[in-house]
C-alpha positions, 0 to 999 in steps of 0.5 A: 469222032472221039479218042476211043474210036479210033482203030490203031494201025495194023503196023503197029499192032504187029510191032507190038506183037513181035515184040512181046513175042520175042520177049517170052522167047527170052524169058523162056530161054533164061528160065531153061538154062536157069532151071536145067542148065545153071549146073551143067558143067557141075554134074559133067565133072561129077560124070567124068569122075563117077565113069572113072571110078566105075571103071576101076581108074582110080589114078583118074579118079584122083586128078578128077578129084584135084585133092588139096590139103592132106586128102593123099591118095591112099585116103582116096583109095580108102573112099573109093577104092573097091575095098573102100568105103564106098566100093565097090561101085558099079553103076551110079545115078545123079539125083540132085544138084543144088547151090550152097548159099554162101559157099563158092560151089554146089552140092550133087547128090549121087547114087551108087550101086554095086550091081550093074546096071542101075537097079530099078527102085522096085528091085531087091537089089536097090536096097543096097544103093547108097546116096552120097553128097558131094561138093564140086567147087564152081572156080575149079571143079574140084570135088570134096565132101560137103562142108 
């Protein structure tokens, strides 16, 4: 009997299949989370602050926003306000979220519209929609426009 006709234990052999099986599992579960989930808390400020200004709770809005430096209130009523330069806002999608390299947060690239709801991107009405980039600091969820 050589070393290569040896069978290996069916002990073993389950063992070892658990083991890879618990493994993939893990891996899986961080590629979830790292593919879909690393930005979660992001967008949902985003969320929050979108569903403000929607509704016209531009007070919200503003503490939403945690302005710093000289951004005052009437500036923001200025960008979003329903005469600003964004309004009137209706409705909005979120396209995109994506980590700045060397920079202490991320970029979300939302939609807006002034129609609700959403239009399709085959309706007429889409052709209003505007793209809009934002920056969301990850320390404090603060939002500002892009660097």
């Amino acid at each position: 009997m050589s070393l290569f006709d040896q069978s290996e234990e069916p002990k073993s052999k389950t063992l070892r299949y658990t083991v890879t099986g618990v493994a993939l599992v893990i891996l899986l579960a961080f590629g979830t989370w790292y593919f879909f989930l690393r930005f979660i808390s992001e967008e949902h400020t985003i969320q929050h602050f979108m569903d403000a200004v929607v509704a016209g709770n531009f007070e919200q809005g503003y503490q939403i926003w945690k302005a710093h430096g000289s951004y005052s209130y009437q500036d923001f009523l200025q960008d979003w306000g329903k005469q600003g330069y964004y309004g009137p806002i209706e409705s909005y999608r979120i396209e995109s979220t994506n980590l700045l390299k060397d920079a202490n947060g991320v970029i979300v690239v939302i939609e807006i519209s002034p129609f609700r709801p959403f239009p399709a991107n085959n309706d007429p009405q889409s052709g209003r929609n505007r793209e809009v980039r934002l920056f969301v600091g990850r320390s404090d969820q603060s939002l500002s426009f892009p660097p």
